[in-house]
N, C-alpha and C positions, 0 to 999 in steps of 0.2 A: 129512739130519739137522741139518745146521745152519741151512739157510733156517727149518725148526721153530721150532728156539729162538731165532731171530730174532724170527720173526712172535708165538710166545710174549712176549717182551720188549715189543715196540709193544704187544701189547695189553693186558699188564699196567702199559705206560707211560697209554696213553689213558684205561684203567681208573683209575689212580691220580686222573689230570686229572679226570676227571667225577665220582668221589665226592669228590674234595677242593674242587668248584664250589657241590655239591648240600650238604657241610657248611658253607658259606661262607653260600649262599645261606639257607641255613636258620637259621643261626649272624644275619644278618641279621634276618632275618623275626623270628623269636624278638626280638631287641633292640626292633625297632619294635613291637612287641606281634601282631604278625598272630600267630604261633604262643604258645599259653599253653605257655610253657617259664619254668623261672628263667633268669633274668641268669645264672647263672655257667655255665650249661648253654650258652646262646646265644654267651656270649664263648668258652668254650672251643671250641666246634663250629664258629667263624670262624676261629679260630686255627689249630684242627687244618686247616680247609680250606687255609687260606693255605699254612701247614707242605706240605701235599700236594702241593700244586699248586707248589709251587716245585723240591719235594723231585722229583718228576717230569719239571720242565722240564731240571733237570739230567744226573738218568740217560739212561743211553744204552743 
């Protein structure tokens, strides 16, 4: 039961990592014009990634 909620934990860690990359990435793209987004949509969606991906390098 415990190894479960372990392996739960990693992979809601790694999950957090990879859409917090994919809104960064995108949070990107938008800025440089590849994606037709607004500016505040793009800056938030980097931000949030950034937020994510840190917020996950911490948890344990």
């Amino acid at each position: 039961m415990k190894n479960r909620i372990i392996e739960n934990r990693s992979s809601a860690k790694t999950f957090l990592q990879t859409t917090g990359s994919l809104l960064f990435i995108a949070g990107i793209l938008g800025y440089s014009g590849k994606l037709s987004m607004p500016a505040y949509l793009s800056y938030s969606a980097a931000g949030i990634g950034i937020l994510l991906t840190i917020a996950s390098a911490f948890k344990k």
